[in-house]
Each structure stands twice: as structure tokens, then as C-alpha cells.
C-alpha positions as CSV (number, residue, x, y, z in Angstrom):
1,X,0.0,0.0,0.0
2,X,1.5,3.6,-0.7
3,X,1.2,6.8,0.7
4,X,-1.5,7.7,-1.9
5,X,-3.9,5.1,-0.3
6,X,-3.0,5.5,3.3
7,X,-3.5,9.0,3.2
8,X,-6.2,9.1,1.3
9,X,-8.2,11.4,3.1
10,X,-5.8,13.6,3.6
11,X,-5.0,14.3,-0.3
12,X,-8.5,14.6,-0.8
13,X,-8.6,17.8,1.3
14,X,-5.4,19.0,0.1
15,X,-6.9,18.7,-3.5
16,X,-10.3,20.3,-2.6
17,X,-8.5,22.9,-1.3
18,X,-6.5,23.4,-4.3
19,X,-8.8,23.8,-6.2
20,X,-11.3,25.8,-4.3
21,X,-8.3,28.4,-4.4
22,X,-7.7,28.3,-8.1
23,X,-11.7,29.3,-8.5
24,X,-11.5,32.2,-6.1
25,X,-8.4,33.8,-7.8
26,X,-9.6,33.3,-10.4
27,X,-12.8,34.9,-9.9
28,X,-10.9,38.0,-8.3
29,X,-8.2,38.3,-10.8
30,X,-10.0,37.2,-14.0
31,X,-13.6,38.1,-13.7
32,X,-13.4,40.7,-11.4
33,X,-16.2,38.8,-9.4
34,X,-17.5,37.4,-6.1
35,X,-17.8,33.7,-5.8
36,X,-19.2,31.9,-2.6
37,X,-18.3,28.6,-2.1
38,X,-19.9,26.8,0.4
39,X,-19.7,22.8,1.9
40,X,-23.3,21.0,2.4
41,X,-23.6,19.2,5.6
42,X,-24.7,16.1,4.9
43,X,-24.1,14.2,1.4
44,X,-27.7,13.5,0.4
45,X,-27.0,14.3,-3.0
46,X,-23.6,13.5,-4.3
47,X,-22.0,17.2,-4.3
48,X,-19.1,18.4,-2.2
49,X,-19.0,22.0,-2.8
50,X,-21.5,24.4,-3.7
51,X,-20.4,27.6,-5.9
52,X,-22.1,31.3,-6.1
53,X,-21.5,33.5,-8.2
54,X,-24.5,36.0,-8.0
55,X,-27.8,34.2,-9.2
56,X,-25.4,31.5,-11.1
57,X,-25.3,28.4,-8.7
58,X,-23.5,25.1,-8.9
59,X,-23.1,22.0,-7.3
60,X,-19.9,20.7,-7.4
61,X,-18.7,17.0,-7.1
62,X,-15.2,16.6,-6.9
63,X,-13.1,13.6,-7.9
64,X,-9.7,12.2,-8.1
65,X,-7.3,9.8,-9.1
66,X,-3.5,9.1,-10.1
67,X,-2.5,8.2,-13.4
68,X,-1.8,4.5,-12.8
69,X,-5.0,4.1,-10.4
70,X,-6.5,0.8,-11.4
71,X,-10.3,3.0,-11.3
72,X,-9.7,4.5,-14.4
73,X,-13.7,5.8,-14.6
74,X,-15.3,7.2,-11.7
75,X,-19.3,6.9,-10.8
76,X,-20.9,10.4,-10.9
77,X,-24.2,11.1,-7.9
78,X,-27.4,10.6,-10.4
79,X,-29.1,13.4,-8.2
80,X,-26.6,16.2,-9.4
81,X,-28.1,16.2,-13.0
82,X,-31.8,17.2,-11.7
């Protein structure tokens, strides 16, 4: 087992942290804008983040994996489509 696996958790914040970064400098350098991003409290429907931007709202699922991960599709929360 690697570090990948028994940290698993811990990469999974450090990504979802990434990334919320990169959308909030990018909405204050780029567009100028401000974006809300908010975390649900339970996971009823398959999203992890939930984005603002004005009246434009989005629920966000996030997903990862390495290169050589033997998932090489991941199963997407039927909910987030409706």
C-alpha cells in the first residue's frame, strides 16, 4: 500500500483545497467577481462543494485519481443532474 492510499483522506482535502483556491483567484483576478463557495452538511446528494456566483449556482462533485490508479472511470451522484 502507498502513501496515496493511506493518506487518502488527507490528499482529498489538500486537492479540494486546491482547487477551491484556483476558483476564487480566479474569480478575483479574471472576472473581477465574487464567488461563494460553500460545503453541504450532509451528502444527500452526491456534491461536495456548492459555488455562487451571483444568481449563477452550482453543485460541485469533486473527484480524483492518479495516473496508474486501477479505477480509471469514476461513478458520478445521479441526483446532481436534476
Amino acid at each position: 500500500m502507498d502513501h496515496h492510499s493511506t493518506h487518502a483522506s488527507y490528499r482529498e482535502r489538500l486537492i479540494e483545497h486546491l482547487f477551491i483556491g484556483e476558483l476564487l483567484k480566479h474569480a478575483w483576478l479574471v472576472r473581477d467577481r465574487r464567488l461563494e463557495i460553500a460545503r453541504p452538511e450532509v451528502d444527500n446528494s452526491g456534491y461536495d462543494l456548492i459555488a455562487e456566483e451571483r444568481t449563477l449556482v452550482r453543485h460541485l462533485q469533486l473527484k480524483a485519481s492518479k495516473l496508474d490508479a486501477r479505477t480509471a472511470r469514476q461513478n458520478v451522484h445521479t441526483a446532481l443532474g436534476s
